[in-house]
SEBANU-464471 format. One line per 5 residues: number of its first residue (from 1); for each residue y, z, x of C-alpha. Coordinates in nm, 3 decimals. Each point is the difference from the previous one (the first is absolute). Example, Ala and Ser with C-alpha at 12.3 -4.5 7.8 and 13.67 -1.06 7.14 Angstrom:
REM SEBANU-464471
1> -0.450,0.780,1.230; 0.344,-0.066,0.137
//
This chain:
REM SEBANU-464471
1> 2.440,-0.053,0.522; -0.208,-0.262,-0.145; -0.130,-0.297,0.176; 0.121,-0.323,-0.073; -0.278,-0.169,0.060
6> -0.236,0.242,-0.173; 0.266,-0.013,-0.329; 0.056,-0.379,-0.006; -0.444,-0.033,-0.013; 0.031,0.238,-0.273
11> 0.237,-0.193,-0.188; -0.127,-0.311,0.053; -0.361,0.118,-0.193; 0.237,0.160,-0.245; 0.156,-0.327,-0.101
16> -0.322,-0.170,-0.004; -0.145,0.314,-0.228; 0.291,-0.055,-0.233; 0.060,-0.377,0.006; -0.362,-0.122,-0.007
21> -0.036,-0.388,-0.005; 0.365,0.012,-0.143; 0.287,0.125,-0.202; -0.079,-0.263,-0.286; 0.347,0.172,-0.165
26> 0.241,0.002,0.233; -0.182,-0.300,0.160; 0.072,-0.230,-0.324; 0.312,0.122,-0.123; 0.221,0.052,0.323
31> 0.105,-0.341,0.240; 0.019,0.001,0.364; 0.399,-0.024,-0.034; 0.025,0.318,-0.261; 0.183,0.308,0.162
36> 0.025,0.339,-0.126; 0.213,0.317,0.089; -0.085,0.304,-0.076; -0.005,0.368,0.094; -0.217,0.309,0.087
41> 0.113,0.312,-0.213; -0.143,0.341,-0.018; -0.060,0.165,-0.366; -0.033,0.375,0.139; 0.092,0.205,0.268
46> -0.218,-0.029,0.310; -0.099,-0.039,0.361; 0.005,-0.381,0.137; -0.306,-0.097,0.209; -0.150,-0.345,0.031
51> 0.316,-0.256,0.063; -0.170,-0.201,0.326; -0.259,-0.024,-0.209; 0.138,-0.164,-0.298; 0.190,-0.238,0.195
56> -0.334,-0.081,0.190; -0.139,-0.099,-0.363; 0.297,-0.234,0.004; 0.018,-0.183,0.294; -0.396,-0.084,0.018
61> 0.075,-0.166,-0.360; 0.321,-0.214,0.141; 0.246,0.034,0.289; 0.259,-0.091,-0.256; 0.026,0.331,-0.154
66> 0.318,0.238,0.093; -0.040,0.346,-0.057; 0.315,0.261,0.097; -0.116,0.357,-0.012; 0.268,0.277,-0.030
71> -0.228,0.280,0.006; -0.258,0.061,0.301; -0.307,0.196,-0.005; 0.001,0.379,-0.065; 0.365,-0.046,-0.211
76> -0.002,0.193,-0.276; 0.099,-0.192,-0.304; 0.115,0.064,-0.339; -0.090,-0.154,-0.361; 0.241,-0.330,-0.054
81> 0.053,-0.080,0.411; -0.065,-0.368,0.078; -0.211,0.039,0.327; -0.011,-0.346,0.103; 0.145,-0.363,-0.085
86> -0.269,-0.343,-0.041; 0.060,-0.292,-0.030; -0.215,-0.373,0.072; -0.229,-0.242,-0.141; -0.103,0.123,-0.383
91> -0.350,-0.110,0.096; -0.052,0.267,0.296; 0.250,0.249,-0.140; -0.294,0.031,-0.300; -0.281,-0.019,0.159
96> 0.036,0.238,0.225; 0.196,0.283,-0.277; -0.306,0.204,-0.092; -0.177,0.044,0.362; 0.369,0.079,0.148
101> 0.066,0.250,-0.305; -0.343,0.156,0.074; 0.023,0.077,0.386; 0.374,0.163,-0.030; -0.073,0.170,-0.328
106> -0.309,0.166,0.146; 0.135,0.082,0.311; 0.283,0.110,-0.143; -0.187,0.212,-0.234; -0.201,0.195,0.296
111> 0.390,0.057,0.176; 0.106,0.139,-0.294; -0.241,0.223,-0.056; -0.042,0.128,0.324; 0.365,0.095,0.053
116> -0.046,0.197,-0.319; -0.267,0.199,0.162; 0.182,0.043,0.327; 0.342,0.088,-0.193; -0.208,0.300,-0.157
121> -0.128,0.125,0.292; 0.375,0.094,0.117; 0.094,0.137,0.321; -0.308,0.084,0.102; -0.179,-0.224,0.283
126> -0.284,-0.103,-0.153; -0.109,-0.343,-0.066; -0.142,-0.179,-0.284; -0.257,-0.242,0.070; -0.245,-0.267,-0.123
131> -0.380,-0.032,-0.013; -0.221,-0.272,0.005; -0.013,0.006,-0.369; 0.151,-0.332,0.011; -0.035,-0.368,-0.171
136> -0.221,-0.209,0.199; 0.170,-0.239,0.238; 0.333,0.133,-0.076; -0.022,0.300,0.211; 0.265,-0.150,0.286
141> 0.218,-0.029,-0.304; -0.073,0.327,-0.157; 0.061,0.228,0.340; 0.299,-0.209,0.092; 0.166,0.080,-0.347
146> -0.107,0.401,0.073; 0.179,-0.052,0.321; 0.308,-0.169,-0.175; 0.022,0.280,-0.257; 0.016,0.266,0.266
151> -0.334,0.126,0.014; -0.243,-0.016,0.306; -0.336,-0.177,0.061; -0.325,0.136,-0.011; -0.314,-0.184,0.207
156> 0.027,-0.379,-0.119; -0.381,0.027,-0.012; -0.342,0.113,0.103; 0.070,-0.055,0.373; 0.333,0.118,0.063
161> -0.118,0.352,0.004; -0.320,0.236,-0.038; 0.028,0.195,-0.345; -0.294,0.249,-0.044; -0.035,-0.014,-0.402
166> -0.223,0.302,-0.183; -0.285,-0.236,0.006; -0.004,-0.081,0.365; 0.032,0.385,0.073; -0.360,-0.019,-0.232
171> -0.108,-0.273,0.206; 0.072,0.180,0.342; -0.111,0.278,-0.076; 0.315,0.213,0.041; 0.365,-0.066,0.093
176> -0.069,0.069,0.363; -0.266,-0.222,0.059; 0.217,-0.287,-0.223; 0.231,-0.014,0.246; -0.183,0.107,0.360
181> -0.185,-0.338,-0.133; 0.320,-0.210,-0.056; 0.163,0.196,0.306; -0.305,-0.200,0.259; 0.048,-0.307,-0.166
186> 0.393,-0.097,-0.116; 0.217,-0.169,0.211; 0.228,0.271,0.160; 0.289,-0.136,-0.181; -0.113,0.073,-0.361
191> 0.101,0.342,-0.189; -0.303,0.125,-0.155; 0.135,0.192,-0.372; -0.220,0.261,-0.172; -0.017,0.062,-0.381
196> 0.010,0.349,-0.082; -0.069,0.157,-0.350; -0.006,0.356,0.113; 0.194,0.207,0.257; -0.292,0.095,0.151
201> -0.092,-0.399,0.060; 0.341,0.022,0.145; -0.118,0.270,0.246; -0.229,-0.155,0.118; 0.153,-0.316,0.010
206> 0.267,0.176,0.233; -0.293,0.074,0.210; -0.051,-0.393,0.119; 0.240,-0.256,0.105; 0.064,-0.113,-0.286
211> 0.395,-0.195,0.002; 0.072,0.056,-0.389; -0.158,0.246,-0.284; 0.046,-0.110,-0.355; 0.043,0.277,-0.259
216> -0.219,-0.136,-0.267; 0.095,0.074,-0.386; 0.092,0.384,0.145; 0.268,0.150,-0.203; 0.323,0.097,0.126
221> -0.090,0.364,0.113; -0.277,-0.099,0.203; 0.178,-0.298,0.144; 0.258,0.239,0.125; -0.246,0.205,0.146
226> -0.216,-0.303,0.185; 0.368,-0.105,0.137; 0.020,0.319,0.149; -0.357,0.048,0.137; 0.086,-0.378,0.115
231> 0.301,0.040,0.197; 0.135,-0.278,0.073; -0.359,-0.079,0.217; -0.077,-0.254,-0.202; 0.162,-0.259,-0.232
236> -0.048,0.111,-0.375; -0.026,-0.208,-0.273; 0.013,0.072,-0.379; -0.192,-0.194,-0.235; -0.076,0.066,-0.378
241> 0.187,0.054,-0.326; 0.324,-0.173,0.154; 0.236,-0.077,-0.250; 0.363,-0.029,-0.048; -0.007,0.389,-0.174
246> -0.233,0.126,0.291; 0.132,-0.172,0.326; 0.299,0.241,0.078; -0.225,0.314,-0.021; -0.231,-0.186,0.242
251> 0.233,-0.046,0.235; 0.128,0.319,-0.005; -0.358,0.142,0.183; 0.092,-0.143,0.352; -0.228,-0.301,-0.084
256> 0.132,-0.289,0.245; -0.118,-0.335,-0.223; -0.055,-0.025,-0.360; -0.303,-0.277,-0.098; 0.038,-0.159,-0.371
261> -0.149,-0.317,-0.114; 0.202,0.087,-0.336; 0.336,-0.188,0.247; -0.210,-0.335,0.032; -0.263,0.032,-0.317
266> 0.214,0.153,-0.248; 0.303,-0.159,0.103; 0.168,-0.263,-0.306; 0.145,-0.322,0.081; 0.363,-0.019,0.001
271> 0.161,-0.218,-0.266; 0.127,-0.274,0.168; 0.107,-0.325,-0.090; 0.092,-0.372,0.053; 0.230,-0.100,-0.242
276> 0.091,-0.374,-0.035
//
């Protein structure tokens, strides 16, 4: 879940990005006693994600504002559905349209394309998951909509776990030493991950205590083989030439999670939209 606290500060500079010293439109064409109804309707099929946050946008504007959802967060909805009823002061019902549209319609976006990705991969128990190929400062946003869409969550960032990237392993000197080095100084309750390219970096990668090996841009053959050399000993992530065409046949090498930054950076808004 998201914090409250950490979305309503977000919104907050949000408002003051969009609104600047003021809306000089709405601000000189609508009076304090002007009301407006109005209503939140969908224009395409799609996964719902971001409704606490819209209504945050709306009740840091004015406490006046009544919003009745009738769809919660990971609903699937369909083209013509009215998601939600608004209604208040014209002024704050405005003001606030284009930062509310873009939180839900981005998070919504990210849902939706993650459930795509997680629909494809079928029965099989793999996970899709994010990367940290995210928008700056909208991360919290981004990995909650992953979550929402029915994928799983990848490290939220540099210090949630040790990943040994192909130019550490230069920098070490070798994938043992990488993570010997990391092993004597990480807290005992971080994972430390391994990027392999090559099933013999996965042999030797075996060879430490390593938590999780990621099969690096390996095609399907030799991911089935590094699953079996692996063994279940070790997490296994794929990574690489994920798409919506490649994701089943990824899954189907005994991989356990799937990493794509196509579900977050890729991913289209949803067309969604307050009509008056």
């Amino acid at each position: 879940m998201l914090s409250s606290f950490y979305v309503k500060d977000h919104v907050k500079a949000a408002l003051a990005e969009d609104i600047g010293f003021g809306d000089i439109t709405t601000e000189n064409l609508a009076s304090e006693t002007d009301y407006l109804k109005g209503a939140l309707n969908t224009r395409c099929d799609g996964v719902l994600c971001g409704t606490d946050v819209f209504k945050t946008v709306y009740e840091t504007l004015s406490s006046d504002i009544k919003i009745k959802f009738y769809f919660k967060d990971g609903d699937r909805i369909k083209k013509g559905d009215k998601i939600a009823d608004i209604e208040g002061p014209a002024k704050y019902l405005l003001m606030g349209e284009r930062v509310a549209l873009n939180y839900i319609q981005r998070m919504s976006g990210i849902a939706t394309e993650t459930r795509k990705y997680q629909d494809k991969i079928g029965d099989y128990p793999a996970k899709i998951v994010d990367t940290r190929k995210t928008t700056p400062n909208f991360r919290a946003f981004e990995k909650y909509s992953v979550k929402v869409g029915g994928g799983a969550l990848h490290r939220f960032n540099l210090s949630d776990c040790a990943m040994i990237k192909d130019n550490h392993i230069r920098l070490a000197g070798s994938i043992t030493n990488a993570v010997k080095k990391l092993r004597e100084n990480i807290s005992h309750a971080h994972k430390i991950e391994v990027e392999c390219d090559t099933l013999e970096q996965v042999k030797e990668a075996l060879s430490t205590d390593c938590e999780i090996i990621m099969l690096d841009n390996m095609d399907i053959d030799s991911m089935k083989r590094a699953c079996q050399m692996i063994n279940h000993k070790a997490i296994v992530e794929a990574s690489g030439n994920v798409n919506l065409e490649t994701v089943n046949d990824i899954a189907s090498t005994g991989v356990d999670i799937i990493s794509s930054s196509a579900i977050v950076a890729k991913a289209p808004t949803l067309d969604l939209a307050l009509d008056i």
